[in-house]
N, C-alpha and C positions, 0 to 999 in steps of 0.2 A: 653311501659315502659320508663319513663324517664331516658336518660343518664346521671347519675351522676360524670363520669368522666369527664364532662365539667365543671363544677363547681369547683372553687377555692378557700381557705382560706390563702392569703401568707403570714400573721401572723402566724398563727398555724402552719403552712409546716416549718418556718423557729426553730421556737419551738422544734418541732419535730425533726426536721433535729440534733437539737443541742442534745436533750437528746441520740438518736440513734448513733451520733458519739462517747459522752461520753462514754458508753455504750460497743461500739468496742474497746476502748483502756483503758490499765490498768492505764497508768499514768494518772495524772490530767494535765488540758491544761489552760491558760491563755485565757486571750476574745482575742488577736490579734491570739495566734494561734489556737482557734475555728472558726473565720472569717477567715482565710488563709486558713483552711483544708475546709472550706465548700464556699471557693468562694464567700467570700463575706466581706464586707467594715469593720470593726468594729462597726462603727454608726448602721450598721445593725442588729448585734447581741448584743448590749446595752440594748437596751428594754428587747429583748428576756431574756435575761440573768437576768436583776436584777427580774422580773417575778418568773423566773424561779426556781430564788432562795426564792425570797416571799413565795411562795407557797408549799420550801422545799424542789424541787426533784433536786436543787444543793447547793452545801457548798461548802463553801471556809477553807483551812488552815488558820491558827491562825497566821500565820508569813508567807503566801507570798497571791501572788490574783493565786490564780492557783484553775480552778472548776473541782468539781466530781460529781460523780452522789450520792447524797444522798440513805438511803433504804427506800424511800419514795413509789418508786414504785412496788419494793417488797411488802411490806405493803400490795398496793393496789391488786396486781397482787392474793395474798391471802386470801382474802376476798372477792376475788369472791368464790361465792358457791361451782361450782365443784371441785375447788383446793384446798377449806376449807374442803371439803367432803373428798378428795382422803388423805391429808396431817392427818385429825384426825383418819381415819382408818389406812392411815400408819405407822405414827409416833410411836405407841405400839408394832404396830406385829413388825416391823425393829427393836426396844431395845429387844423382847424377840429372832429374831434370832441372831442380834449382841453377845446377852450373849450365844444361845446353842451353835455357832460353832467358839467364839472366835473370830470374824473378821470384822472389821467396812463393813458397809452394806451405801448406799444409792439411792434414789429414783431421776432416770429423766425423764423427759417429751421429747414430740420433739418442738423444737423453729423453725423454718425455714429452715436452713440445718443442724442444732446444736442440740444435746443434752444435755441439761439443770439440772443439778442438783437443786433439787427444798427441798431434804431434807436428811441429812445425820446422822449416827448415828457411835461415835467412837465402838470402841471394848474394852471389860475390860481388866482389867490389866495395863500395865505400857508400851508395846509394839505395835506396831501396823500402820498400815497402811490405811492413807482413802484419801478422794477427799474432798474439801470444798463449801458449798452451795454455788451456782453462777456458779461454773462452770462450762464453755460449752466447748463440745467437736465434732471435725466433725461427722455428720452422719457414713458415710461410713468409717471411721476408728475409731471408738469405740465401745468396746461390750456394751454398752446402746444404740448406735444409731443403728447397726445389730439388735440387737433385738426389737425397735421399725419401721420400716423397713420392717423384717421380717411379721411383723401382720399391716402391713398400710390399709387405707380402699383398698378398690377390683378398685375403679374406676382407682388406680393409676398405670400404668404399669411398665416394669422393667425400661423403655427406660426416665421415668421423674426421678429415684430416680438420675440420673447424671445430671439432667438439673443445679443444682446451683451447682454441684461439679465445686471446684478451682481449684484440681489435675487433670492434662493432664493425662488419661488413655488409653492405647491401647484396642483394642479391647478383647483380650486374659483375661485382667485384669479386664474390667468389666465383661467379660462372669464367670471367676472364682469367683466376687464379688456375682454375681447375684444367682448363683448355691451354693454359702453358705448363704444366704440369703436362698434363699429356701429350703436348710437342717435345717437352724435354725425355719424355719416355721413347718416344719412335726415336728419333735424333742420339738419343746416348749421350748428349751434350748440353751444357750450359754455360748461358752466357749473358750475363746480366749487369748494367752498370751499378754502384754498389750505391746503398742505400744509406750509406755512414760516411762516407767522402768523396769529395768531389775528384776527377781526376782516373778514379779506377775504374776499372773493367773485372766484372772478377768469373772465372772460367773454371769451366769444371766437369770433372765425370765422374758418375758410382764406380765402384771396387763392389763385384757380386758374388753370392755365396753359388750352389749349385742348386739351389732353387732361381736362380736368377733375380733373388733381393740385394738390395742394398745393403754392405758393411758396413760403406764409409764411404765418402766423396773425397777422392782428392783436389783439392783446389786451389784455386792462385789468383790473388789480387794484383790483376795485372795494369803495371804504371809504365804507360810510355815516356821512353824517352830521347833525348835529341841524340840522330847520329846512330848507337849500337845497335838498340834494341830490335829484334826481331818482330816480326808480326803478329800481329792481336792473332790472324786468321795458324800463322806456322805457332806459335805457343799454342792455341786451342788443342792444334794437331797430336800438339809432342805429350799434351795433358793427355787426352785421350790412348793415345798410344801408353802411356806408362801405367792408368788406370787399369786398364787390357790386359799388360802385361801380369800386374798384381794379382787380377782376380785369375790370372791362367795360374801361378805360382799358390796360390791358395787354396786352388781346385772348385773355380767359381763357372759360374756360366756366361761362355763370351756372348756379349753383346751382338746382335746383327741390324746395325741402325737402318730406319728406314728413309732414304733423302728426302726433306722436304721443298713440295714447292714454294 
């Protein structure tokens, strides 16, 4: 079999390099400071750059040279089929539980060590609490990334889901990680108070292929409040249930949780 990792494109690598840095940082960057963070001359990312923008997947501000990343590759990223498929089944069921339990709902994938919000949906009314498309969140400290995790293929064992963690853990700390991972697996559910704001609960369950891995988790930062709101324990329910229903619509493998004591 030919080795392909010998083979090199350094136009394209430096392209790359540049959208992937974009990408990691919320602010917009000038071309001296996208050549400084990536090591490299200006002259070098001049080509790259005006390309780059030719073809969309950068803009510049109306009043300074400072580039971002266009949703150019959002775009793309969605129109690939499986994401067109998972996004047109989920986009309805997410607005009908949005409305029964009151509480913005959204859908993410796994990206690399990241949890990726890929589609979100507010809650009615006038109050309310959600996450905005694009956002990524660590694996191991978000209830979307415990829950996709929780249902990873089989080949993967406990000891890789730490290999990109950034957070120095003791050993104590991954054993406790890995053992609710594993309750979130028998269980089918999650349910974890959130780790970014005080106040929420955030609830959740995979969307599964027919290998019975994780799509996507769909989840809900659930915020009580005075008077309407339904129940932490009937919103988990109705998650659950709509997750189910997704991966039935998809042609996933239904869940069979196991009760814990």
């Amino acid at each position: 079999m030919t080795d392909r990792s010998r083979y090199t494109a350094p136009a394209l690598e430096k392209g790359l390099d540049i959208i992937e840095l974009l990408a990691s940082r919320f602010e917009a960057m000038s071309q001296a400071a996208i050549a400084q963070a990536l090591a490299r001359t200006p002259s070098e990312v001049f080509r790259m750059i005006a390309v780059l923008e030719q073809r969309g997947f950068l803009v510049r501000g109306s009043e300074d040279e400072l580039y971002r990343l266009s949703p150019r590759l959002f775009e793309l990223a969605h129109q690939h089929p499986p994401s067109r498929r998972l996004l047109d089944a989920a986009v309805p069921a997410m607005h009908e539980l949005a409305s029964e339990i009151q509480q913005s709902c959204h859908l993410s994938v796994r990206f690399s060590r990241f949890a990726v919000v890929i589609a979100q949906v507010d809650p009615p009314g006038f109050i309310g609490f959600s996450v905005r498309v694009g956002a990524r969140a660590p694996m191991l400290d978000s209830c979307s990334g415990l829950t996709l995790l929780a249902f990873r293929p089989g080949w993967e064992d406990d000891a890789s889901i730490f290999v990109e963690d950034e957070v120095e853990r003791s050993e104590e700390e991954q054993a406790a990680l890995v053992a609710k991972i594993d309750r979130i697996r028998r269980s089918g559910r999650t349910r974890v108070p959130s780790l970014i704001t005080h106040g929420i609960t955030d609830i959740a369950s995979p969307v599964l292929d027919h290998t019975g891995c994780a799509v996507a988790s769909l989840t809900v930062p659930y915020l009580a409040r005075i008077g309407d709101t339904p129940s932490l324990e009937h919103a988990q329910s109705v998650v659950h249930r709509a997750a189910s229903q997704l991966t039935q619509t998809l042609g996933g493998q239904l869940l069979h949780p196991v009760p814990l004591a």
